[in-house]
N, C-alpha and C positions, 0 to 999 in steps of 0.2 A: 541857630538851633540850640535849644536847651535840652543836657541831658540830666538824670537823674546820677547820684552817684553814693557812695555807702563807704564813711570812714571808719578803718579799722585797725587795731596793732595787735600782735603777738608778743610778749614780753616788751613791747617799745617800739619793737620796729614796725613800722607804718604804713601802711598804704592805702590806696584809694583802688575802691574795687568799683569797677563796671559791667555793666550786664551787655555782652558784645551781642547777646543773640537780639536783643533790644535795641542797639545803638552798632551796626553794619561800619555805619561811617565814623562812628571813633573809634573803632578798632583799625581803621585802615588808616586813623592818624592816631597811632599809637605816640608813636616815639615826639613828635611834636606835643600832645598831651599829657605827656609824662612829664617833661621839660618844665613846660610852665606851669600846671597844675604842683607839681613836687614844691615851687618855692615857698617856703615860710611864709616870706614875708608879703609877696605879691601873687601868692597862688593859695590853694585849699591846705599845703604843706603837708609831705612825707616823703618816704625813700625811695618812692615809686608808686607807680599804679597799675596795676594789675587787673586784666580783663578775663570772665567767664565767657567763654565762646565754644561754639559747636566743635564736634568731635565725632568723629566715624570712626576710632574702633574704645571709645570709651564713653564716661558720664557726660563729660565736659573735659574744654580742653583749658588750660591754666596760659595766656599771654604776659609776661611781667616783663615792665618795664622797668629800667633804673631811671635815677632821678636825673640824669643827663643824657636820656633818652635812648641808651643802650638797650637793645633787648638783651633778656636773661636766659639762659639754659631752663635754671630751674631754683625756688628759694622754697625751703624749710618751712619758715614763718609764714610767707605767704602765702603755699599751699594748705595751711591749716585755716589761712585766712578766706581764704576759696571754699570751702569745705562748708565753711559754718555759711559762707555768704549764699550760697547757692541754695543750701537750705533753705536759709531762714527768708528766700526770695521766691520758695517752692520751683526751682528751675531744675532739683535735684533733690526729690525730697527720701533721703536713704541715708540710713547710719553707716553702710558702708557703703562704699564708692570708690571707680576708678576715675581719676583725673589723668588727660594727658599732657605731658611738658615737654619741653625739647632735650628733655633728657630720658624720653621715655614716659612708660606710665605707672602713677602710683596708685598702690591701694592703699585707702586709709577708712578707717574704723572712729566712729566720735560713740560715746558717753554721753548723755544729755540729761540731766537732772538740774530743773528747773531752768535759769537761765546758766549753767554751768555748763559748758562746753569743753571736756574733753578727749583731746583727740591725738591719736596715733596712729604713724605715716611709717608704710611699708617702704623704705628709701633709696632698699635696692643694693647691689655688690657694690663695693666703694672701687673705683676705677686708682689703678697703680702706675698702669703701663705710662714711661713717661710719654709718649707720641699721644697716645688718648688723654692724658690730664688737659691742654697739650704744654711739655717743658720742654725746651731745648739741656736736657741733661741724659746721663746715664746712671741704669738700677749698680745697684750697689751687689754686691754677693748673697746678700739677704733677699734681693727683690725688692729692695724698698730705694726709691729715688730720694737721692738729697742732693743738696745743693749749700756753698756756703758763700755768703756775699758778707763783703764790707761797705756798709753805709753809714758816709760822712765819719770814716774813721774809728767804725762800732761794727765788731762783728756778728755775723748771726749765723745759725743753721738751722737751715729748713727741712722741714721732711715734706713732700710734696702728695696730696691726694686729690682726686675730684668725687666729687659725688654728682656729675654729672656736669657740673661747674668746677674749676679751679681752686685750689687753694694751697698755700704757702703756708705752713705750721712752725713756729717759733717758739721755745720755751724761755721765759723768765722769770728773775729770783721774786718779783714784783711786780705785778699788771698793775699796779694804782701810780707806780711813779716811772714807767715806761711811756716815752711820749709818740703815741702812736702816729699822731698828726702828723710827724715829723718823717719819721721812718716808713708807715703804710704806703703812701703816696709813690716814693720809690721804688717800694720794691714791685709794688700795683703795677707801674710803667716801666718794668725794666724789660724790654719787651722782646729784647734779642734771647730773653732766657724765656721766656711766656707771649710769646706770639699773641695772644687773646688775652692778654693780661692776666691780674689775679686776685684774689682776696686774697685778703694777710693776714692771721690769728698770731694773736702775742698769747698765750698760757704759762700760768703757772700751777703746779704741780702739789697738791695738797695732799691726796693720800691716793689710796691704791683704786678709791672709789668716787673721789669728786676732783674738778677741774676748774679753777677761775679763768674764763675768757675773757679779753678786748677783741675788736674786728675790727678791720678795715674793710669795707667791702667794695669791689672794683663799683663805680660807676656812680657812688651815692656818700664813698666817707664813711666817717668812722659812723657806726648804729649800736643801739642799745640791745638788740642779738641778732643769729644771724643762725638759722637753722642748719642749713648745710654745713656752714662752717663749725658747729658743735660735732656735727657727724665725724667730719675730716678730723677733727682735732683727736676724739676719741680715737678712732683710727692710727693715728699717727701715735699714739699713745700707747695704747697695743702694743704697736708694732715695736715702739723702741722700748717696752718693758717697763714702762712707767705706772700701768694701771691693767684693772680686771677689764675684765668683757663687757660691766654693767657698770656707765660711771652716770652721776650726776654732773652736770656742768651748769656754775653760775655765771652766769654773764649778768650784762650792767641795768638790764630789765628783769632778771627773774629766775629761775631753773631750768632746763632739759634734762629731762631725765633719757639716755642712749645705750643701749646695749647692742652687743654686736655677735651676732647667733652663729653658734659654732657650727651647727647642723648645714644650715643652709648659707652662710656667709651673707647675711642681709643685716643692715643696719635698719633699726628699729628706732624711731623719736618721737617723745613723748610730750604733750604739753597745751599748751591753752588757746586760747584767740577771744576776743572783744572787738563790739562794735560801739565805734565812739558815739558818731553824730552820722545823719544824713543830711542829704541837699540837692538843691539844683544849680549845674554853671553853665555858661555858656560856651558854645565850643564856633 
């Protein structure tokens, strides 16, 4: 069986998007085509693939897969990456729309002038509580969960958030000569403290208003950004006094622009999507 399939990235990060209302049966071999579809070298290559699939009580519902065949809660980039695809495939043809994820449902709002696609993702209360991120730790006096680990003899502290996914928040003097390869992997799998694992964000701290991220993201390695994980970051940022409520963050693809609304406690994320190439593989 040959399906059709639509390559896409947001700041870098990649995926392969399918049309599940299209293709029934590779949606129910997700995690197998994610696997091998994801390798560079012997597959179409990205961080995953991510399916548009039916939804009873939204637009569409969002399936993501990682590239070692993990399903995802829910990703940043690739829900903008959803957004534009379902579009421009008329399966959703609306500037605003709800998507659903396993973190819930998002609304998101796109911009469209000419081929310029942008778009912002209602992302929702950032989750704190440690049992729901989920971390084996306890909130601090502030309400805010940390945690400090020594890896291979280098200490770190983490501030813990999910944005429906997990994530481990790190600040350093330098995200270019932190070596992430090294350190992510670890803490990814330390699993007595993250049952479900985690993503790991290295940050460094520029001013009141912008952030330079690394990511590790569970299931796929280090990527060139990583939506949620900009979300958490700000957050943790916030939280420990580092920055305002409206920060830009660069990561190794591009900008997010994230603010975090006092009113209603919802993180707000801003930013782009592109469609590489199309094609057919065999499944």
């Amino acid at each position: 069986m040959r399906i059709c399939f639509t390559k896409m990235h947001a700041l870098g990060n990649d995926y392969i998007l399918i049309d599940g209302f299209r293709y029934p049966e590779a949606l129910a071999r997700g995690s197998e085509i994610a696997r091998s579809w994801s390798d560079r070298h012997f597959g179409v290559g990205g961080d995953g693939v991510i399916f548009a699939a039916p939804s009873a009580s939204a637009d569409v519902m969002m399936r993501m897969f990682n590239a070692d065949g993990s399903e995802s809660e829910m990703c940043g980039n690739g829900i903008r990456q959803l957004a534009r695809f379902v579009y421009e495939k008329n399966l959703v043809r609306k500037n605003h729309l709800c998507i659903e994820t396993l973190a819930g449902i998002k609304e998101i709002d796109m911009e469209i002038q000419d081929n310029d696609f942008r778009i912002t993702v209602d992302m929702g209360v950032p989750i704190l509580e440690p049992e729901k991120i989920p971390a084996r730790v306890t909130k601090g006096g502030d309400g805010v969960a940390r945690i400090s680990l020594e890896i291979e003899g280098i200490p770190f502290d983490f501030t813990l958030v999910s944005m429906g996914n997990p994530h481990a928040i790190t600040y350093v003097q330098d995200v270019n000569t932190i070596d992430v390869h090294r350190y992510g992997p670890k803490v990814e799998h330390t699993t007595d403290i993250f049952p479900r694992r985690t993503n790991v964000e290295f940050i460094q701290v520029l001013s009141r208003k912008e952030l330079r991220m690394r990511v590790w993201e569970r299931g796929s390695g280090e990527t060139l950004a990583c939506g949620t994980g900009a979300c958490a970051s700000v957050v943790a940022s916030i939280l420990n006094g580092f920055t305002d409520r409206q920060v830009r963050v660069h990561l190794l693809g591009g900008p997010l622009d994230i603010r975090w609304e006092e009113t209603t406690g919802h993180i707000v994320m801003t930013g782009d999507a592109h469609t590489v190439f199309e094609g057919e593989k065999e499944i």
